[in-house]
MARDO-776440 format. One record per residue: residue number from 1; x, y, z of N, C-alpha, C in turn. Coordinates in nm, 4 decimals. Layout:
<node pos="NUM" n_x="X" n_y="Y" n_z="Z" ca_x="X" ca_y="Y" ca_z="Z" c_x="X" c_y="Y" c_z="Z"/>
...
//
This chain:
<node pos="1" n_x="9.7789" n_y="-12.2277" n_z="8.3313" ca_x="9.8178" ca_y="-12.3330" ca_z="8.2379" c_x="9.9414" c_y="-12.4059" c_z="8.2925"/>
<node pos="2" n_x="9.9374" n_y="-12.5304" n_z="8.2671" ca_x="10.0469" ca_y="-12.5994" ca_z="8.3157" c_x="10.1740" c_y="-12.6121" c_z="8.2312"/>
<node pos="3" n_x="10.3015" n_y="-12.6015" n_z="8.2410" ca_x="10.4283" ca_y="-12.6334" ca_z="8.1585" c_x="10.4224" c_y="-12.7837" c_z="8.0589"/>
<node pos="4" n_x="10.4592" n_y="-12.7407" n_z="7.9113" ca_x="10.4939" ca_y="-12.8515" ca_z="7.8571" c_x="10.6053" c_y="-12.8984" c_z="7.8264"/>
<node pos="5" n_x="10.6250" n_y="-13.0336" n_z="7.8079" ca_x="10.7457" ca_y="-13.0675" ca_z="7.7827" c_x="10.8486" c_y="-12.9965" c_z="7.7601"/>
<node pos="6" n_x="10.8568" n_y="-12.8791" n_z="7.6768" ca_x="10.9488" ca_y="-12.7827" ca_z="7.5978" c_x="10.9770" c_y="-12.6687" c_z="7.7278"/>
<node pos="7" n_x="10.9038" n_y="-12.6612" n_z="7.8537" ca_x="10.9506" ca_y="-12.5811" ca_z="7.9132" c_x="10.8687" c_y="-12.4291" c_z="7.9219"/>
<node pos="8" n_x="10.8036" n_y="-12.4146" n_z="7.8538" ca_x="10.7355" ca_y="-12.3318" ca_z="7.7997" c_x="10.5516" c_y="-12.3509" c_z="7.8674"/>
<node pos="9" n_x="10.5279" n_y="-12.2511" n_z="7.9369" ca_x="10.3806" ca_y="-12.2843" ca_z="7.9797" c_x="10.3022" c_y="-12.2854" c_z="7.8176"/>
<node pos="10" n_x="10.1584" n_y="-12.3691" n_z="7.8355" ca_x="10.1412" ca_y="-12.4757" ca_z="7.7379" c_x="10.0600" c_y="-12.3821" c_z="7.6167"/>
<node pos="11" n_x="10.0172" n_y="-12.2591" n_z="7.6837" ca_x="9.9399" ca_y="-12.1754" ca_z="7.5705" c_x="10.0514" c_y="-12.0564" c_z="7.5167"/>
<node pos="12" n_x="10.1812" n_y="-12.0459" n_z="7.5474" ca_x="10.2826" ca_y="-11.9844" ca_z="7.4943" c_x="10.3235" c_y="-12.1385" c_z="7.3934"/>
<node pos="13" n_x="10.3437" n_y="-12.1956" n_z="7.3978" ca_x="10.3705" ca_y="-12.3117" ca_z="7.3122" c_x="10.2588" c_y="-12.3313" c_z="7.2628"/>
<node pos="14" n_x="10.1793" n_y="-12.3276" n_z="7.2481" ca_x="10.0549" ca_y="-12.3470" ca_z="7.1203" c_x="9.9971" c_y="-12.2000" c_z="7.0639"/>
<node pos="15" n_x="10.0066" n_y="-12.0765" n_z="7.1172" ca_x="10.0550" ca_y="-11.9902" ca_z="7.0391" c_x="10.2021" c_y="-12.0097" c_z="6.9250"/>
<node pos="16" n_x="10.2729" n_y="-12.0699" n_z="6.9580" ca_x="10.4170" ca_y="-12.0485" ca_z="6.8929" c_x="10.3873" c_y="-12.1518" c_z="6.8090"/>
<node pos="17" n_x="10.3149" n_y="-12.2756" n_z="6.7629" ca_x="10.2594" ca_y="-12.3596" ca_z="6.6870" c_x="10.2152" c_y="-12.2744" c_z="6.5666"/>
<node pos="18" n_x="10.1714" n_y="-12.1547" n_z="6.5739" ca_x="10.0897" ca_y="-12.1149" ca_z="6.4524" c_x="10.2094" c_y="-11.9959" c_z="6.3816"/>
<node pos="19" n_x="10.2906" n_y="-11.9451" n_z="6.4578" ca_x="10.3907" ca_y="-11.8437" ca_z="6.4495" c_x="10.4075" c_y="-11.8426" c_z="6.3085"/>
<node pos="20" n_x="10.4871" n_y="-11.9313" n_z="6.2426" ca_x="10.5239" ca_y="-11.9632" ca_z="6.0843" c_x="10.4316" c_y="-12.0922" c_z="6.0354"/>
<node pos="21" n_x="10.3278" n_y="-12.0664" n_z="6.0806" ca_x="10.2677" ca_y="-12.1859" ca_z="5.9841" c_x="10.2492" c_y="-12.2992" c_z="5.9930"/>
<node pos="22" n_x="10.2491" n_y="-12.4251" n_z="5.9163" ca_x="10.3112" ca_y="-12.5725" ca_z="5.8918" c_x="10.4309" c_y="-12.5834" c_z="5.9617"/>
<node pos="23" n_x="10.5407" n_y="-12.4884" n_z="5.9660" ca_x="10.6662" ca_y="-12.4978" ca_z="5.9665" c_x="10.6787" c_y="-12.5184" c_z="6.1227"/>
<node pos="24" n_x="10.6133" n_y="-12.3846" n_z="6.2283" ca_x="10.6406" ca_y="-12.4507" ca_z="6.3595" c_x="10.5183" c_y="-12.5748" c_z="6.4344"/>
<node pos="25" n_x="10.4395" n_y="-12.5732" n_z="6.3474" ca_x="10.3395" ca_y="-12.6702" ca_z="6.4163" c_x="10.4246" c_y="-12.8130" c_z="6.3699"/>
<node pos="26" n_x="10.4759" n_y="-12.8212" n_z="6.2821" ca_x="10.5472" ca_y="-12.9498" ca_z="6.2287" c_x="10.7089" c_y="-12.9922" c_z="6.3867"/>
<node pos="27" n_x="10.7390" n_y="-12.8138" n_z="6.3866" ca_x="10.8565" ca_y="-12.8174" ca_z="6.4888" c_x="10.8234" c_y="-12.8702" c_z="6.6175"/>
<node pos="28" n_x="10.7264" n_y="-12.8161" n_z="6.6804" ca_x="10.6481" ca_y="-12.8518" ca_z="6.7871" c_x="10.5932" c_y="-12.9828" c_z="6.8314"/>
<node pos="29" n_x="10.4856" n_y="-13.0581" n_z="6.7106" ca_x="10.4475" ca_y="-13.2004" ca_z="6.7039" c_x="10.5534" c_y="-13.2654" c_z="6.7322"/>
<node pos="30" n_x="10.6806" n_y="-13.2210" n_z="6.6456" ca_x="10.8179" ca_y="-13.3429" ca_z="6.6985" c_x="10.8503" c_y="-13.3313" c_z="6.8524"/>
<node pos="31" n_x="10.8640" n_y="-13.2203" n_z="6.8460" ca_x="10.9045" ca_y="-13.2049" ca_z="7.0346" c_x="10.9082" c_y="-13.2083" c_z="7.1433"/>
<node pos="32" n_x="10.7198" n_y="-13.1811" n_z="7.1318" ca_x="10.6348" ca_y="-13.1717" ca_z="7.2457" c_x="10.6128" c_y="-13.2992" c_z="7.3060"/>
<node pos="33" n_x="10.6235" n_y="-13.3688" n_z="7.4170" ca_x="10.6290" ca_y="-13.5300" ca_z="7.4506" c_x="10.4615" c_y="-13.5509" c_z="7.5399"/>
<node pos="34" n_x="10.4214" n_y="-13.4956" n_z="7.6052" ca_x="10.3245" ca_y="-13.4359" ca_z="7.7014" c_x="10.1868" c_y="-13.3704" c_z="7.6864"/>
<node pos="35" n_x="10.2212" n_y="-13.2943" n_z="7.6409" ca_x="10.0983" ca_y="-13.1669" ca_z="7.6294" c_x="10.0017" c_y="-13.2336" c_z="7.4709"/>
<node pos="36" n_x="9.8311" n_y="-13.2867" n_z="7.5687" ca_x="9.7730" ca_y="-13.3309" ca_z="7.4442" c_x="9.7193" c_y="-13.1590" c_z="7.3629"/>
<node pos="37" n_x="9.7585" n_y="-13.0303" n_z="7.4185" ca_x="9.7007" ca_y="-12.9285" ca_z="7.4023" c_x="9.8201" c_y="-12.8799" c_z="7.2954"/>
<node pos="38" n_x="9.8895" n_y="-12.8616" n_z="7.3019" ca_x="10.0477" ca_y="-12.8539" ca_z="7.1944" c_x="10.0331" c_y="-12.8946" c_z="7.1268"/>
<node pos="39" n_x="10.0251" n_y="-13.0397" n_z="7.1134" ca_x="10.0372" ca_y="-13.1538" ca_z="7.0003" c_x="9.9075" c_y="-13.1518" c_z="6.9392"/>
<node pos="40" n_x="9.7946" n_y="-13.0659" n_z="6.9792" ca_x="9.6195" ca_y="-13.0558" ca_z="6.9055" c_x="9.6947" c_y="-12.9219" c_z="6.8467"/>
<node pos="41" n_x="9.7356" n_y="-12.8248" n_z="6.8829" ca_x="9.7328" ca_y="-12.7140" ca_z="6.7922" c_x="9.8516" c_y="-12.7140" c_z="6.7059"/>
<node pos="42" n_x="9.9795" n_y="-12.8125" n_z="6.7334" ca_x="10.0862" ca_y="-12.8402" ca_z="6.6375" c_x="9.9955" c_y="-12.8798" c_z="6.4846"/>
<node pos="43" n_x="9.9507" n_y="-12.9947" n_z="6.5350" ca_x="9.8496" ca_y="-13.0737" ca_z="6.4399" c_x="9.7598" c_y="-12.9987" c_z="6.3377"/>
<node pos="44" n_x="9.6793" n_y="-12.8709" n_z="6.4143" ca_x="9.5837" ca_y="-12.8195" ca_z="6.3522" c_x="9.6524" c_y="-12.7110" c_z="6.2880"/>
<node pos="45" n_x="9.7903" n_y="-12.6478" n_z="6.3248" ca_x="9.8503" ca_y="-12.5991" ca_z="6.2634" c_x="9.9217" c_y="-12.6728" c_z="6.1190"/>
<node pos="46" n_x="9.9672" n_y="-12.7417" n_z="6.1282" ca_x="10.0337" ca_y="-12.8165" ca_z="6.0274" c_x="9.9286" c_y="-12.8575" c_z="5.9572"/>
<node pos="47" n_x="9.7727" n_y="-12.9287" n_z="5.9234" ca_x="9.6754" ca_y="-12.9377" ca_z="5.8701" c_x="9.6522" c_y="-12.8289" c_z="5.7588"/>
<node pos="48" n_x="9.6166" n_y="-12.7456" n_z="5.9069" ca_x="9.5272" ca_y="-12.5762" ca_z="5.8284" c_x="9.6260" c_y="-12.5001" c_z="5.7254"/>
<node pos="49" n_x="9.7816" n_y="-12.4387" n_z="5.7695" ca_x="9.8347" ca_y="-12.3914" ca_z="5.6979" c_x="9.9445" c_y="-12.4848" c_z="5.5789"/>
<node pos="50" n_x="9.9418" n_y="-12.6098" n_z="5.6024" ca_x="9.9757" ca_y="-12.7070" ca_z="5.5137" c_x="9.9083" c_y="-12.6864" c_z="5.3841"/>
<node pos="51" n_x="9.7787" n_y="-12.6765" n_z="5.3978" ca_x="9.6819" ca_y="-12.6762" ca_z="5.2789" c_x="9.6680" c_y="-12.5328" c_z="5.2275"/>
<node pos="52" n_x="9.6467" n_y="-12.4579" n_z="5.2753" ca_x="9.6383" ca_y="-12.3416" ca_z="5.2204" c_x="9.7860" c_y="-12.3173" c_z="5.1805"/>
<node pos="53" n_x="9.9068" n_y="-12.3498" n_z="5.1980" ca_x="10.0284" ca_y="-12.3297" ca_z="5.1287" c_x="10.0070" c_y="-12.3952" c_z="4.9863"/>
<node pos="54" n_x="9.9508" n_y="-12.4966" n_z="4.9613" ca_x="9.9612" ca_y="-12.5695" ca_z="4.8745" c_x="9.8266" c_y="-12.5396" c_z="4.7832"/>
<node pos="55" n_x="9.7217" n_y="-12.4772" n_z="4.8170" ca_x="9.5867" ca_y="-12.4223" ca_z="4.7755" c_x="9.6349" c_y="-12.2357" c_z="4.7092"/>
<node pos="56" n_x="9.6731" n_y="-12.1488" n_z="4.7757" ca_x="9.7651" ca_y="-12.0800" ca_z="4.7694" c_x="9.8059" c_y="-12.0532" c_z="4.6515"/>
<node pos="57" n_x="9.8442" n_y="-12.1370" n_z="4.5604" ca_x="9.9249" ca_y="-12.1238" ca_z="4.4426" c_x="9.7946" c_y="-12.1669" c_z="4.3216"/>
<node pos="58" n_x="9.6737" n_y="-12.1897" n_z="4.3058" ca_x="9.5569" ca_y="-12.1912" ca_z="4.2525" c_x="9.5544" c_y="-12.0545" c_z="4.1984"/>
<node pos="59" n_x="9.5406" n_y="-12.0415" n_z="4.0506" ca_x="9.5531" ca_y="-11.8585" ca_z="4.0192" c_x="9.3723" c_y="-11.8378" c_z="4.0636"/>
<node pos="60" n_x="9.3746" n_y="-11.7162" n_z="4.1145" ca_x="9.2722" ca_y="-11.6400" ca_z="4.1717" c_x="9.2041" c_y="-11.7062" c_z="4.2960"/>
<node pos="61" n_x="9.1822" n_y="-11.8222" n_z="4.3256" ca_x="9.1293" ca_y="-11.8901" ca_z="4.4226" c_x="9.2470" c_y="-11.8580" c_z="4.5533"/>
<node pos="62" n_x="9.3775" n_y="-11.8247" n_z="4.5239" ca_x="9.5269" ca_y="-11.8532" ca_z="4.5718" c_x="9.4483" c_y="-11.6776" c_z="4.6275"/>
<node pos="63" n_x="9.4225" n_y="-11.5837" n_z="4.6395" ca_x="9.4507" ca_y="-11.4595" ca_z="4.6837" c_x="9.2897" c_y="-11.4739" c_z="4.7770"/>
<node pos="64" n_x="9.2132" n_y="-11.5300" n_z="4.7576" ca_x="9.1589" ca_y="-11.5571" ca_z="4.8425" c_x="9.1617" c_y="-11.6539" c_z="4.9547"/>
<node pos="65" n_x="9.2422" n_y="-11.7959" n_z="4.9446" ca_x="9.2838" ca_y="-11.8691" ca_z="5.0209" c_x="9.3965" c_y="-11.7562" c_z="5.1024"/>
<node pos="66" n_x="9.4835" n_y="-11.6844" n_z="5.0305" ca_x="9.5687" ca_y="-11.6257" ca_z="5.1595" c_x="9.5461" c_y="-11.5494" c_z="5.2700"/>
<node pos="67" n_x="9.4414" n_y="-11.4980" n_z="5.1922" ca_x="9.3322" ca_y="-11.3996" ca_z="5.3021" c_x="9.2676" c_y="-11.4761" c_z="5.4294"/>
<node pos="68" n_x="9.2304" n_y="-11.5230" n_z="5.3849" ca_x="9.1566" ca_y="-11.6227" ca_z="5.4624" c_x="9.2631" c_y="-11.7035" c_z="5.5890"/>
<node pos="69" n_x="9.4000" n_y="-11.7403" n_z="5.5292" ca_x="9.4902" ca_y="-11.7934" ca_z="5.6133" c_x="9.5255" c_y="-11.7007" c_z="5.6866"/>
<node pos="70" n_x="9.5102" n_y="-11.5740" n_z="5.6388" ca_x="9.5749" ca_y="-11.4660" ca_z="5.7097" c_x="9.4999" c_y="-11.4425" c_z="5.8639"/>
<node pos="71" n_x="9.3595" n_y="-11.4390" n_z="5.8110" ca_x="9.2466" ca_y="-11.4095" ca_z="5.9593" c_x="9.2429" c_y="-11.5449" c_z="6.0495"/>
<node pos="72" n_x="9.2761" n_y="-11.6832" n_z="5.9549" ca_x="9.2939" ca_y="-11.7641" ca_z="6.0695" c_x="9.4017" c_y="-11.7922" c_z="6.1313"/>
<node pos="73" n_x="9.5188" n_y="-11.7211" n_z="6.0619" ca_x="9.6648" ca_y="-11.6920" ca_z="6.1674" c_x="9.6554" c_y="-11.6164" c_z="6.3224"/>
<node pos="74" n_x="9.5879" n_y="-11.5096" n_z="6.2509" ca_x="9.5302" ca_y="-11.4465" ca_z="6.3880" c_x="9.4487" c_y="-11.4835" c_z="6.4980"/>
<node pos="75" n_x="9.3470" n_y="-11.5579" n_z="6.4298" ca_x="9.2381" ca_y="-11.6118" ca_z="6.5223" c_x="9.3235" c_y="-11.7532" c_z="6.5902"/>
<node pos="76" n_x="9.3558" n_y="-11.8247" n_z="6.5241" ca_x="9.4127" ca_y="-11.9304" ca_z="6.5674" c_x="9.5525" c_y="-11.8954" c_z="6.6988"/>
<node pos="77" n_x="9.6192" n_y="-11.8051" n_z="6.6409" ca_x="9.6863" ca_y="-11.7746" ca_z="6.7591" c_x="9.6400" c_y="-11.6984" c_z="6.9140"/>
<node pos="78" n_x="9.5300" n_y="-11.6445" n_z="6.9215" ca_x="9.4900" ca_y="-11.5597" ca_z="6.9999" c_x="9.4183" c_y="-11.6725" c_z="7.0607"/>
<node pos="79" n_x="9.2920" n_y="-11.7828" n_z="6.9970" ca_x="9.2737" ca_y="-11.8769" ca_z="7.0790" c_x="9.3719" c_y="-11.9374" c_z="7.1352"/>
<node pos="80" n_x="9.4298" n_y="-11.9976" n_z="7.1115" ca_x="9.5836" ca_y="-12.0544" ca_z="7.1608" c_x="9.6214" c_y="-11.9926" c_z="7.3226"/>
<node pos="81" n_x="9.6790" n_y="-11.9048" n_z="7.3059" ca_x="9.7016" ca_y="-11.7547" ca_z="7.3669" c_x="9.6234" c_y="-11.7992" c_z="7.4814"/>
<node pos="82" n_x="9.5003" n_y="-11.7695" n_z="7.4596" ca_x="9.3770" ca_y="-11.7451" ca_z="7.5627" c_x="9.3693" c_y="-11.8746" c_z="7.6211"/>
<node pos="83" n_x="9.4353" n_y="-12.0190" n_z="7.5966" ca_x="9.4326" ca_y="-12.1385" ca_z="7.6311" c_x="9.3074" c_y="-12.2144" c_z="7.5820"/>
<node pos="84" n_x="9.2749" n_y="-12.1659" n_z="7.4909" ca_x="9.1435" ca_y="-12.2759" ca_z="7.4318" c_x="9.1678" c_y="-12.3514" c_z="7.2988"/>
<node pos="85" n_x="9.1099" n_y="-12.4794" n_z="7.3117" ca_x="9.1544" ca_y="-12.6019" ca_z="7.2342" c_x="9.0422" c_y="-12.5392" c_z="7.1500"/>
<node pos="86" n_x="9.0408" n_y="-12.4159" n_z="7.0214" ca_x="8.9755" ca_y="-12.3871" ca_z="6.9474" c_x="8.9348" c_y="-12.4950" c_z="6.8407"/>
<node pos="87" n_x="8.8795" n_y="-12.5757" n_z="6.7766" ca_x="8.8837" ca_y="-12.6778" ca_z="6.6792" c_x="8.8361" c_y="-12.5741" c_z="6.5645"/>
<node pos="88" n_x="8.8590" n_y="-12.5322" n_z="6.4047" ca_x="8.7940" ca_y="-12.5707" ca_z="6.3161" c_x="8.7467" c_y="-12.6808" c_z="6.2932"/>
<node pos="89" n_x="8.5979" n_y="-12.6642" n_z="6.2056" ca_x="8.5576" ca_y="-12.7375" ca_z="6.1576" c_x="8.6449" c_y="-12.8214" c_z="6.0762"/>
<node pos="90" n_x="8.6147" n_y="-12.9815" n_z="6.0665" ca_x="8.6778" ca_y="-13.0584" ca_z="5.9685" c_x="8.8047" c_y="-13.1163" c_z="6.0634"/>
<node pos="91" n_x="8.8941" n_y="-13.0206" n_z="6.0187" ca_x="9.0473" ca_y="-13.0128" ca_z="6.0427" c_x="9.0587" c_y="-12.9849" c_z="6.1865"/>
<node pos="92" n_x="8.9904" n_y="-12.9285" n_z="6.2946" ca_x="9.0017" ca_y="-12.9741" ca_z="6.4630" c_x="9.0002" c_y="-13.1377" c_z="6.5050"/>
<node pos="93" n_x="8.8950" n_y="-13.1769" n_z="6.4034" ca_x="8.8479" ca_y="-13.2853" ca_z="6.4094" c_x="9.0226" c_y="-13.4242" c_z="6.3992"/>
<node pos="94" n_x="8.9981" n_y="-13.3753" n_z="6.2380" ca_x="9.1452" ca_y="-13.4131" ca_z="6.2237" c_x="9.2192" c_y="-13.3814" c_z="6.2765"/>
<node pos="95" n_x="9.2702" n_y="-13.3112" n_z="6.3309" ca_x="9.4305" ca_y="-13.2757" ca_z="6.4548" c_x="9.3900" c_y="-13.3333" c_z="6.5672"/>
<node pos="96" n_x="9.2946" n_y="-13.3417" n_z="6.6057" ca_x="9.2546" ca_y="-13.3842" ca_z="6.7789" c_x="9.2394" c_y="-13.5622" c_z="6.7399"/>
<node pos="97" n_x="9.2284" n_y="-13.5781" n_z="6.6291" ca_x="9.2356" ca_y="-13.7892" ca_z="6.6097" c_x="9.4143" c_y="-13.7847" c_z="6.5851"/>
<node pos="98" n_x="9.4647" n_y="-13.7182" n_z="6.5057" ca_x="9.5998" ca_y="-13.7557" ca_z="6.4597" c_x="9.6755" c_y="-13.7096" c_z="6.5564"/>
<node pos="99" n_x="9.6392" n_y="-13.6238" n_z="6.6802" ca_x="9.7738" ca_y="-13.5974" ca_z="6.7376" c_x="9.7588" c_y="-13.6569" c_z="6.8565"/>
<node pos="100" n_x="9.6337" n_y="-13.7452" n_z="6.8433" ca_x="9.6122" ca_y="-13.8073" ca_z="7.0381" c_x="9.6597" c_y="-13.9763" c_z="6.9898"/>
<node pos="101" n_x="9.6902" n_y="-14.0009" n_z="6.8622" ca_x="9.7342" ca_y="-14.1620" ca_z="6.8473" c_x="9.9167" c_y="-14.1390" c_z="6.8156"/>
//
């Protein structure tokens, strides 16, 4: 993998996109100047766990949305990790239009 902007080879920085959520994919999108692979999983980070923060708080629907965020914390970081531009459905879609304009 090649280094991104941040210094950081580019699938250690899109692992670290999903770390806390919204919170570092939001940190990252600002930062990253370079890497369309950073700025796709900043994006799909900030999307995916954006909504389920805010879905989350739904009584009973909310303990199943966390679950669910929980296995795609994992999955999402391990693709990352492994260097693959994993897309969910929907919301890959969306991060890979919003973070390449």
């Amino acid at each position: 993998m090649a280094k991104s902007s941040t210094g950081m080879e580019e699938n250690v920085a899109g692992l670290l996109c999903y770390v806390v959520g919204w919170i570092t994919g939001l940190i990252f999108f600002l930062i990253e100047k370079d890497s369309q692979f950073v700025k796709f999983h900043a994006m799909q980070s900030i999307i995916t766990f954006g909504a389920c923060f805010i879905l989350g708080f739904i009584p009973v629907i909310g303990w199943i949305i966390w679950i669910l965020a929980l296995v795609l914390w994992i999955l999402l970081m391990v693709k990352a990790y492994q260097g693959q531009k994993f897309k969910l459905p929907v919301i890959g879609d969306l991060a890979e239009k919003w973070s390449s304009a």
